[in-house]
C-alpha positions as a Markdown table, in Angstrom:
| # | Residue | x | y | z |
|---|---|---|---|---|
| 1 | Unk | 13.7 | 3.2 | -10.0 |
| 2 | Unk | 10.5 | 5.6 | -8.9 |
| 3 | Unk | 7.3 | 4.7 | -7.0 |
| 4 | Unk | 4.8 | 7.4 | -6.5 |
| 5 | Unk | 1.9 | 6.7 | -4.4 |
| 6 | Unk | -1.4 | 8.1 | -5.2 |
| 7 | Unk | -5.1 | 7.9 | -4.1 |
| 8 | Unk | -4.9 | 8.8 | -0.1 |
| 9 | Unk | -7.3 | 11.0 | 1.5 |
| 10 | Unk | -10.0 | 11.9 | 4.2 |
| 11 | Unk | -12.8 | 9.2 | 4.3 |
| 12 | Unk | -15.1 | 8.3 | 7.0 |
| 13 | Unk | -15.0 | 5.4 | 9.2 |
| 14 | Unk | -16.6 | 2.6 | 6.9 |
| 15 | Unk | -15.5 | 3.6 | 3.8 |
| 16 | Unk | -13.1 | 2.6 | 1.0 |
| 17 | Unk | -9.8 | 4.2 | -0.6 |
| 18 | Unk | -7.3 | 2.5 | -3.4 |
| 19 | Unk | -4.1 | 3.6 | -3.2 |
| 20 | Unk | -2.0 | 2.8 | -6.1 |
| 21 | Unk | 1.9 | 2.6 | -6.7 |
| 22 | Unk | 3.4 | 3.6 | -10.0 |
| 23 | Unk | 6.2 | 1.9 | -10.9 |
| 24 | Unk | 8.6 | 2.9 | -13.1 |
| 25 | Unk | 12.2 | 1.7 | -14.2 |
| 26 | Unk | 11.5 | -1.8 | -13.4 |
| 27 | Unk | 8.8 | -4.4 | -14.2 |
| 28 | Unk | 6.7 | -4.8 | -10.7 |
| 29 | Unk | 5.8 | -8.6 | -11.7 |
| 30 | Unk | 9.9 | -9.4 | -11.2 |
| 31 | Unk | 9.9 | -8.1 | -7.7 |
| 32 | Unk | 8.2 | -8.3 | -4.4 |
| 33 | Unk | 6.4 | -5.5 | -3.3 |
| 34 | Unk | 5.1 | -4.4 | -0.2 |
| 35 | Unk | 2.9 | -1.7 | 1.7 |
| 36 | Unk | 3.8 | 0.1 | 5.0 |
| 37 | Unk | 1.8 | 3.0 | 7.0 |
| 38 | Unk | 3.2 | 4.9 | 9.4 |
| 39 | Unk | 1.4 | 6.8 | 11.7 |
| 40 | Unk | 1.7 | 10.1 | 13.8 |
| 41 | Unk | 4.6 | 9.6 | 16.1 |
| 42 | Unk | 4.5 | 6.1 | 15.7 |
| 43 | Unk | 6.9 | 3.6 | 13.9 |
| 44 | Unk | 6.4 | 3.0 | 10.0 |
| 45 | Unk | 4.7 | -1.1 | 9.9 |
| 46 | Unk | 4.4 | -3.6 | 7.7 |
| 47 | Unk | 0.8 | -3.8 | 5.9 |
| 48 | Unk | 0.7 | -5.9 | 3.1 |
| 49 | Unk | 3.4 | -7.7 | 0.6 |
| 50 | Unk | 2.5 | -9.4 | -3.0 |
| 51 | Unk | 5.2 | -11.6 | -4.1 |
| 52 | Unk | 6.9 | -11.4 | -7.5 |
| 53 | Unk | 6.0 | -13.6 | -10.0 |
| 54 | Unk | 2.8 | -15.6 | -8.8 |
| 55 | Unk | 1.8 | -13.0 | -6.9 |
| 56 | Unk | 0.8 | -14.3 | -3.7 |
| 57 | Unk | 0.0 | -11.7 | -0.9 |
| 58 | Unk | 0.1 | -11.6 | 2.7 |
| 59 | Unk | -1.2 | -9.6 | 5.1 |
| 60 | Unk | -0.4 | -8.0 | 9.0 |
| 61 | Unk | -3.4 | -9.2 | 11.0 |
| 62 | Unk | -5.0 | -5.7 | 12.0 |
| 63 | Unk | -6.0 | -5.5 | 8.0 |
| 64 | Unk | -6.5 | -9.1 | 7.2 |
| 65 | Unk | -9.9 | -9.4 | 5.8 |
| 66 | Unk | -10.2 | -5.3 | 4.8 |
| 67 | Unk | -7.4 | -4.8 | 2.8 |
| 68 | Unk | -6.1 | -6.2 | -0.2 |
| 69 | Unk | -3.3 | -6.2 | -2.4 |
| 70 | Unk | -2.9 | -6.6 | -6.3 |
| 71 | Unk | -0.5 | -5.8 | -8.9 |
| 72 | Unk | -1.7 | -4.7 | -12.5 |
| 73 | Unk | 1.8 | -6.1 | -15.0 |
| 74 | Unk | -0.2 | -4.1 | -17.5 |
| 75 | Unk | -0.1 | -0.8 | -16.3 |
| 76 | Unk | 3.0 | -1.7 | -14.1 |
| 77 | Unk | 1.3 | -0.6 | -10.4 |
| 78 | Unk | 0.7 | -2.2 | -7.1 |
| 79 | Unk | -2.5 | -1.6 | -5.6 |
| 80 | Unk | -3.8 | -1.6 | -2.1 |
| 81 | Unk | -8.0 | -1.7 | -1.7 |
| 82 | Unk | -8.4 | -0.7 | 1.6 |
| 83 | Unk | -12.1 | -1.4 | 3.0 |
| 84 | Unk | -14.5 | -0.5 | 6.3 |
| 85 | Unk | -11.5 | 1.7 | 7.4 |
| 86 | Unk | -11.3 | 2.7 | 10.4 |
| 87 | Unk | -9.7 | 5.6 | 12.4 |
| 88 | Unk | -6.6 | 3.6 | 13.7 |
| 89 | Unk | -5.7 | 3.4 | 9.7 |
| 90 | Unk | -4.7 | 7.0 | 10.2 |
| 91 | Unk | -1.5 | 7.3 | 8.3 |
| 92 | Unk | 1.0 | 8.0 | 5.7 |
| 93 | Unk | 1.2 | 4.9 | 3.2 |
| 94 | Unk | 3.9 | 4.3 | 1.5 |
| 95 | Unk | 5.1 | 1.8 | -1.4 |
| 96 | Unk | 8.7 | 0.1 | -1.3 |
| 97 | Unk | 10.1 | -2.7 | -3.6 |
| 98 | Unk | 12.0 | -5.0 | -1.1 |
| 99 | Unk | 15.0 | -5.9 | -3.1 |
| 100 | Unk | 17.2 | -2.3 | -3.2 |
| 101 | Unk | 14.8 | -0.9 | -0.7 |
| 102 | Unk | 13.3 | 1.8 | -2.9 |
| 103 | Unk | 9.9 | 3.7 | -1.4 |
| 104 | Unk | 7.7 | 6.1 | -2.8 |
| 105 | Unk | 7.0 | 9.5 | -0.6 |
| 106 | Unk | 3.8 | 8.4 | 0.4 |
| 107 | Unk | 0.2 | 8.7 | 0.6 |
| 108 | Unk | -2.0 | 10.2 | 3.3 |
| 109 | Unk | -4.9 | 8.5 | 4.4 |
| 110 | Unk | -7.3 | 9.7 | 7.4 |
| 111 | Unk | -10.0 | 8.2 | 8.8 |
| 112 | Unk | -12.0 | 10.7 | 11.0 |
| 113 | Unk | -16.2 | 11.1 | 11.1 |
């Protein structure tokens, strides 16, 4: 089992990044996959989770309505559109399938003007 993250980087406040999650070793669709951050001398959270088959996402509240998740079974990723960021979304994201608790290395996003 591998994830890598990829796509973080330095955007202003306003703007838009998609992170994506390769999968590999596994077929995403069969599990339930999930998105944490964890900033600077802060504990890692919970951002967003897309359930396995279905597919039916949920979201922590600070994000609801800016971020979404999506899975593409074709190219085997998880995806997170993050939208009108803002400097509090300041971390390092990382991917993690929930059943074996496997996470990628992680992404760093910044949000600074």
């Amino acid at each position: 089992v591998q994830l890598v993250e990829s796509g973080g980087g330095l955007v202003q406040p306003g703007g838009s990044l998609r992170l994506s999650c390769a999968a590999s070793g596994f077929t995403v669709s069969n599990y339930r996959m999930t998105w944490y951050r964890q900033a600077q001398g802060k504990e890692r959270e919970w951002v967003a989770t897309i359930s396995s088959g279905r597919g039916s996402t949920d979201y922590t509240d600070s994000v609801k309505g800016r971020f979404t998740i999506s899975r593409d079974n074709a190219k085997n990723t998880v995806s997170l559109q993050m939208n009108n960021l803002q400097p509090e979304d300041t971390a390092v994201y990382y991917c993690k399938r929930v059943t074996g608790n496997y996470w990628g290395q992680g992404t760093q996003v910044t949000v600074s003007s």
